[in-house]
N, C-alpha and C positions, 0 to 999 in steps of 0.2 A: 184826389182821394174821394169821394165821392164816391160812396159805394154801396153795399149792400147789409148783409148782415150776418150776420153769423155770430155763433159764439153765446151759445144759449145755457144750459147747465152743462157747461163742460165738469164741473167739479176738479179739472184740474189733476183730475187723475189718472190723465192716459200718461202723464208723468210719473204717477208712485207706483213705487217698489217696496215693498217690503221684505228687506231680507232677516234671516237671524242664520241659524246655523242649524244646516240640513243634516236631520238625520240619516243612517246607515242606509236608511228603506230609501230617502228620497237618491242618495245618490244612485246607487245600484238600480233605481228603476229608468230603464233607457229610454222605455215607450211609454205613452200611458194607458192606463189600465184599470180597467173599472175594479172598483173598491180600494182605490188610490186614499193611502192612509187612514185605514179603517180603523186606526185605532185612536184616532180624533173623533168628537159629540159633533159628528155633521147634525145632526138633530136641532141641536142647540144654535146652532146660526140658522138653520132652515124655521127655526121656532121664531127668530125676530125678523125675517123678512115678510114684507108685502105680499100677500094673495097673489098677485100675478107676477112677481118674481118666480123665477126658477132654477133649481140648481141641479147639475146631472153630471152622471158618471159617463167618460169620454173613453175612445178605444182607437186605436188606430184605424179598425175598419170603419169607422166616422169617415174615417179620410177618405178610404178606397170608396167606399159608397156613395158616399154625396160631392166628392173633388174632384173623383178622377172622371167621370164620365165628359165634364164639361170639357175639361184638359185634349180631351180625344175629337170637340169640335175642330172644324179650318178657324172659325174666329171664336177663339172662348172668350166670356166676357163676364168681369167682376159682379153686374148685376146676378147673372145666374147663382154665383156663390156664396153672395153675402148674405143670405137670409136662410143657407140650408142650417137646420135643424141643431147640430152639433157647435154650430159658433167658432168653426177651426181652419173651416177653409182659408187659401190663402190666395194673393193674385197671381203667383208663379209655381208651377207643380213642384221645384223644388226648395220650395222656402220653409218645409216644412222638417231641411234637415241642418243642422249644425252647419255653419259657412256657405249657407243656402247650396250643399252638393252633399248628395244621398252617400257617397263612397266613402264607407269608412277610414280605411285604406293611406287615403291622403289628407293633406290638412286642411285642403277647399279649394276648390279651382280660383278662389283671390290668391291662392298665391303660386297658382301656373303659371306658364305664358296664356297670355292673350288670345294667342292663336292655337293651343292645344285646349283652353275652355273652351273654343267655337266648333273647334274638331269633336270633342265628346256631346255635346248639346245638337248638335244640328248635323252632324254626318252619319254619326250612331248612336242617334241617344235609347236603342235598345242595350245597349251594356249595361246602361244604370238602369235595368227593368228589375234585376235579382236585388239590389240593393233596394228597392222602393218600396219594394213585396214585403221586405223584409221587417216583420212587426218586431224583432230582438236586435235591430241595428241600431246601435250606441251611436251613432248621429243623428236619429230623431232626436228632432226640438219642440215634442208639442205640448200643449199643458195637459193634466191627468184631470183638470176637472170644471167646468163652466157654469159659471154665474150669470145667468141673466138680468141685470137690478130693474128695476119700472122705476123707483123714485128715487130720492138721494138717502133714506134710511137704509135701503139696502145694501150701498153703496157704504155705510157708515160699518151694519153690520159684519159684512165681509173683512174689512179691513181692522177692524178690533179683531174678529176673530182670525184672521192670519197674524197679525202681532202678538196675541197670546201665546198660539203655538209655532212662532216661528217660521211660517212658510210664506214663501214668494210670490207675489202677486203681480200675474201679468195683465196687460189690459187692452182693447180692442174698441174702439170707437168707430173707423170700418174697413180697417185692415189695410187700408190702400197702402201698403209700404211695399216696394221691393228689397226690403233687406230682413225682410220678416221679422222686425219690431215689435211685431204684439205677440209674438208665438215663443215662447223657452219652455222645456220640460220640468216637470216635477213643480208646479205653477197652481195656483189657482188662477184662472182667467175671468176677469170681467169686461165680458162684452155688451157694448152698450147700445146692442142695434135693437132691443125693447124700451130703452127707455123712452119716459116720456117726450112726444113728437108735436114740438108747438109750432113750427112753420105753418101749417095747415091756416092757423089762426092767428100767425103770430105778429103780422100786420100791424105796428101800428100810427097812426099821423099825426104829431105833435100838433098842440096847439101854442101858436105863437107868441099867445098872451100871459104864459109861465114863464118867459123872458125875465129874468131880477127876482124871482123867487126865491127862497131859503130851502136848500134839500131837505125834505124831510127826514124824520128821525129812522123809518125803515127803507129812504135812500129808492122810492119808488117813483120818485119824479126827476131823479138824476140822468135817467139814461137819455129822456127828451130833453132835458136844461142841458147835458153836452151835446147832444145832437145838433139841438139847435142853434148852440155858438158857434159849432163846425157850421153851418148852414145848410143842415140836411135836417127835413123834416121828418124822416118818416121814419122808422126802427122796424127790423124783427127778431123776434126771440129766436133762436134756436135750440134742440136738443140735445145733450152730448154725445147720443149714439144716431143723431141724425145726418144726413148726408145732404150734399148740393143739389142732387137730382130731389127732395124735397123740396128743398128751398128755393130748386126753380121754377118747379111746378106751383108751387105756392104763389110767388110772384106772377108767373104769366095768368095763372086767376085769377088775381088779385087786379092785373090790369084791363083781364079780358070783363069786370064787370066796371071796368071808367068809361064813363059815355065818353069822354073828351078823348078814349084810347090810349095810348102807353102812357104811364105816366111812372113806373117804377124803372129803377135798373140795378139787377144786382154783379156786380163784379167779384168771379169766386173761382174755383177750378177747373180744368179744362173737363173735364170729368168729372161724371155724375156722381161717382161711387167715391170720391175724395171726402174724407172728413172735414167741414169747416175748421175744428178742434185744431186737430192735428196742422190742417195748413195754413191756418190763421198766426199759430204758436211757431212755424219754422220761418213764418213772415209773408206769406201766402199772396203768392205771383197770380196774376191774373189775367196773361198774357196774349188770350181769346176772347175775354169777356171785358175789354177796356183797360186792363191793368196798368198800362201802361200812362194812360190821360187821366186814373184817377186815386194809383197810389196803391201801395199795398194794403192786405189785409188785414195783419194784425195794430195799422195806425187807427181802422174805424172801430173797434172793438170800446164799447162805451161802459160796459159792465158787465162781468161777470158773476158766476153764481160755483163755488166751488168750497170743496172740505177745507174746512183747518185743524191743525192739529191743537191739543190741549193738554197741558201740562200739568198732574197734578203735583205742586211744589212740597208735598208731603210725602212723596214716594217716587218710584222710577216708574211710575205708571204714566203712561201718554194714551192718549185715544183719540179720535177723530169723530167729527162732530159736523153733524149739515150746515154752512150757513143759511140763518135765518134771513138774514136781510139782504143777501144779493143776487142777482139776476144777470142775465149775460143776454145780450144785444148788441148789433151791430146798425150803426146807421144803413138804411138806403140814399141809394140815389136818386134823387125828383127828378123829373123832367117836366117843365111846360109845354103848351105851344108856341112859347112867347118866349120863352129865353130858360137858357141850364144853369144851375149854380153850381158853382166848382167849387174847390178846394183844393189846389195842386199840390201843395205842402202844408207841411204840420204847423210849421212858426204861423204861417196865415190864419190858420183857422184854431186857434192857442185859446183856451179859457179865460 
């Protein structure tokens, strides 16, 4: 186990959904479309977010403009997509339709044969050109409007105001699915590749002499008092829209200025563009970067930083609220010159 770190303000919300009951306009809109429920106070949620928060009206041609070029490479690759403009791109050109398959027609090539999916994708996949084109095809999956949050108020804002008025919230930490999990129509989407980005700095090396201390009352010296039972000294924060190719760059930094040379290791996914969030939470295989000698991902996870819900007992009012006092860390893994500390399993290294 021995590992790295991850799992910074996830907030815990690449989990929620908010659903209520869509009106007439959301069902019947297939695509989405700028001025997407205009008869909701975007005003009024755009009035409680953060100055560098952003919130924009999406269109299909989002897609065709900033998705499709890269799709047209020999090797297209997630980095190129996941920071265009729109926040909708996805890792596979067709994940962006109902049953990840553009053709209305049928129910998704999940439930072809095998070998007539491969036939349609890779012998002719100019058949599904007319359906891809197509901005009025009732199998696009994409959300009609995108939230960019920076902090966790915006994060708070957003989702009071989709609970008020009922609407579904998709959400994006950095897309890496191929089953296009963070994409559904008629959505607000909060993608989380603005948010705040602490790997850069988020380093940091317990000191061994908090060993027996009492957690403090704002739970700020818990993430090194586990760490350091597990017998990993060192933590980093992570972002909830930040990615591993951060977090790696951050570390090989971080070692590139130890005179004694490597002294970090983080064990995370094979791929740069993988969410910590998301692959920490499915239990996050490490299978190129040690996984295997030092445990999965979501066992080093020492504290998180994510909404909870609040219930007012006087009404059917619920709302969502930043936690104040947690933070999300993942131990690293030390290296000496002199010998490794491990942790194979969890019983061993037990608070």
């Amino acid at each position: 186990m021995a590992y790295f770190a991850v799992a910074a303000r996830f907030l815990l919300l690449a989990a929620v959904g908010i659903t209520g009951n869509p009106s007439t306009a959301d069902a019947a809109s297939a695509s989405p479309v700028s001025g997407w429920r205009s008869d909701l106070d975007w005003a009024a949620l755009t009035s409680k977010l953060s100055s560098s928060a952003s919130l924009i009206d999406t269109s299909y041609q989002n897609v065709i403009d900033e998705c499709g070029p890269e799709f047209s490479e020999p090797s297209p690759t997630n980095h190129a997509l996941i920071d265009q403009p729109s926040g909708m791109c996805l890792p596979h050109k067709y994940l962006g339709w109902e049953m990840s398959w553009p053709r209305p027609s049928e129910n998704g090539h999940l439930n072809q044969t095998f070998a007539q999916a491969l036939t349609d994708i890779y012998v002719n996949p100019s058949d599904l050109d007319s359906f891809m084109m197509d901005p009025t095809n009732p199998s696009l999956n994409l959300p009609s409007k995108v939230l960019f949050p920076s902090v966790a108020s915006d994060v708070v804002a957003a989702v009071n105001f989709a609970k008020k008025h009922s609407l579904e919230i998709s959400v994006k930490n950095s897309g890496h699915s191929y089953q296009g999990a963070s994409s559904k129509k008629n959505t607000l989407l909060l993608n989380m590749n603005q948010y705040t980005h602490y790997a850069p700095t988020g380093i940091t090396d317990c000191d061994a002499s908090i060993l027996g201390s009492t957690v403090t009352e704002d739970l700020s010296n818990q993430p090194c008092l586990l760490s350091l039972a597990k017998n990993k000294s060192s933590l980093i924060r992570v972002g909830g829209g930040e990615n591993f190719d951060k977090v790696y760059r951050a570390v090989i930094a971080a070692n590139e200025d130890e005179e004694e040379g490597y002294k970090y290791h983080v064990v995370g996914g094979a791929a740069g563009t993988v969410s910590p969030m998301g692959w920490s939470w499915q239990g996050g295989l490490g299978g190129t970067t040690g996984g295997r000698l030092f445990g999965f991902g979501v066992d080093q996870v020492v504290q998180l930083e994510m909404g909870r819900w609040r219930r007012n007992l006087g009404s059917r009012d619920i709302s969502i609220s930043a936690a104040s006092r947690l933070y999300s860390f993942q131990p690293l893994f030390v290296q000496s010159r002199s010998r490794r500390v491990l942790c194979h399993r969890p019983s061993i290294c037990r608070v």
